[in-house]
N, C-alpha and C positions, 0 to 999 in steps of 0.2 A: 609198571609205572616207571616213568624217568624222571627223577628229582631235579630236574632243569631245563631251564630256557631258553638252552640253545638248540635254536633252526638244525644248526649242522651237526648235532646230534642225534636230531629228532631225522631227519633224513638218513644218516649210514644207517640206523637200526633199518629203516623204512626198507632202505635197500637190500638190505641181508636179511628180506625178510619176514620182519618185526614188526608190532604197531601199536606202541606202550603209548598210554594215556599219558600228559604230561602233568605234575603239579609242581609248581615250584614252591622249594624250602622254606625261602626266605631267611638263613644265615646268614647273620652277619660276618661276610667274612673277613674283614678289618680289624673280627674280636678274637679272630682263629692266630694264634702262631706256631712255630716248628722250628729245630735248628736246622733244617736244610730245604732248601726249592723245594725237593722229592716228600721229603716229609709234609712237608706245610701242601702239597698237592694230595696228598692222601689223608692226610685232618681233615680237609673241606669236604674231601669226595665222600668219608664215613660221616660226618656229622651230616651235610643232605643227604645221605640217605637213612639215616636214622632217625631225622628229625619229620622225615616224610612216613619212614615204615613206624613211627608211634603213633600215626593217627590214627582212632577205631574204622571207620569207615574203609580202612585199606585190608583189615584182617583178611586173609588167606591170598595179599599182593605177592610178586616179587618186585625190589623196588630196586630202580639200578641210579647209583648216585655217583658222580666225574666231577673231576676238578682239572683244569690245566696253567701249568707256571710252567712260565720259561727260566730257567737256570741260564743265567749269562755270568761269569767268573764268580759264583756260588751266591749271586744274589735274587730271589725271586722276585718274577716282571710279570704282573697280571696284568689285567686290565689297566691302561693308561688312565689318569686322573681327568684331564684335559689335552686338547688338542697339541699345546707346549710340550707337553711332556710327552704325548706321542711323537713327534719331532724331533727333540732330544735322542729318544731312545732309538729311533730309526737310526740318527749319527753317530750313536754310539755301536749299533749292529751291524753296522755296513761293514762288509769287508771279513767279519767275522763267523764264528760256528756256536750256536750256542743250543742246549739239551731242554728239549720239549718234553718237560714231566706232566704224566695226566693219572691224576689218582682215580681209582676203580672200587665202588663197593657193592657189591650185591646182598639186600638185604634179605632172607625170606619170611616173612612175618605170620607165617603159619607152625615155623620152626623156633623164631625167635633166633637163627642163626644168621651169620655172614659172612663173607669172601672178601677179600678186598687183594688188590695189590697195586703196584705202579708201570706203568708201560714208559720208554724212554726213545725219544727217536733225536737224534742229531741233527738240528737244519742249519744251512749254510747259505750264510745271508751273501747277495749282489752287492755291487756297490751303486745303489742308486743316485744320480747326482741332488743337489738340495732344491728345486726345482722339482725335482719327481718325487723326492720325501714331501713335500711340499703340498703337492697336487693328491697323493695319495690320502692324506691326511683332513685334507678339506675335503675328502668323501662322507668322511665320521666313521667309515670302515671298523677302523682300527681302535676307536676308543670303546667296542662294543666285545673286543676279543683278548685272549691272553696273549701277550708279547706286542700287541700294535698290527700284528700279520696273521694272515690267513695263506695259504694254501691253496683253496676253492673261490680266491677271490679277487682283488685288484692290487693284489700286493703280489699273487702269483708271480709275475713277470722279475720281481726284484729278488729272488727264491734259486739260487744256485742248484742246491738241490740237496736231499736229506740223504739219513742211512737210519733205514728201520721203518717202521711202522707208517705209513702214507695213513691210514685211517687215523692213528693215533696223535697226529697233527691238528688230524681238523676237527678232532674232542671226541673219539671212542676208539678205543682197539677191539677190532672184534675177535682176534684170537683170545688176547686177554680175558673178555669178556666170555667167551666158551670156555675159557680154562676155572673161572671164577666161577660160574654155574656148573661146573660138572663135581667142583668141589663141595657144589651146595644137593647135592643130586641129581642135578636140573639137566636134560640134553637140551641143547639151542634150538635141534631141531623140531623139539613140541612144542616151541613156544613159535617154530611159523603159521602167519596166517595162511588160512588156505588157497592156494593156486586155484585161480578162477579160468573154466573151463574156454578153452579158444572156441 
């Protein structure tokens, strides 16, 4: 099970493999807080997945639950509110490096146990002129993801370039996520679906 919404989540698992039903949480996460980005990324990613592996109908899931905040000088930048404030925040990124925290929870709800931790990749923003902040923005891209930017999408091109984790950007680490299920017993590789014969 994936306790979230996001496309580009639902696709890295696909990719590596995976084919987790989606349900989503529904926390409110404006009620979540943390003293750090990192923290406040790993609150969210444990409470959806908790809040997804108490429901009966899931008994004997695994339920994998993510959160992503961007750390820009230790202030956490989720999702933009409006298109403004996406704007804003592009001009305040330009030019700069700022820490892509994505919190990790793996719940087992046959165990009642779970994993968690946080994966951290460094991206290093372009300096788009305000005409391109502009243009990006009037996509709606960016009011749908953490930081205003994506990785996998039309912000790519203003994306200098990271250090760490390429999956962990665009909302799941899969090393992380093997390291988290093996703490839970679990090997990744039972949980692919089957290779369909050529």
């Amino acid at each position: 099970m994936l306790a979230s919404q996001s496309p580009a989540r639902l696709a890295l698992l696909r990719q590596a493999g995976l084919d987790p039903e989606v349900i989503v949480s529904g926390v409110d996460e404006d009620a979540v807080s943390a003293p750090t980005p990192a923290d406040l990324a790993l609150a969210l990613a444990e409470a959806k997945a908790s809040v997804v592996a108490a429901k009966p109908e899931l008994k004997g899931a695994l339920v994998i639950g993510c959160d992503s905040v961007l750390d820009l000088d230790g202030e956490p930048l989720g999702k933009p509110a409006d298109a403004e404030e996406a704007i804003a925040r592009w001009k305040a990124m330009r030019g700069r490096a700022g820490t892509l925290q994505t919190g990790h929870c793996v719940y087992d709800t046959v165990s009642g146990r779970y994993a968690s931790g946080i994966a951290s990749t460094v991206v290093r923003f372009g300096d788009p002129t305000d005409e391109e902040i502009a243009a990006y923005v009037a996509t709606g891209e960016p009011l749908y993801v953490a930081g205003a930017f994506t990785l996998d999408g039309r912000s790519a091109p203003f994306i200098d370039g990271i250090d760490g984790d390429h999956g962990n950007v665009i909302g799941l680490s899969l090393p992380l996520l093997r390291r988290l299920l093996r703490e839970l017993g679990v090997g990744i590789t039972e949980l692919w679906t089957p290779v369909e014969d050529a």
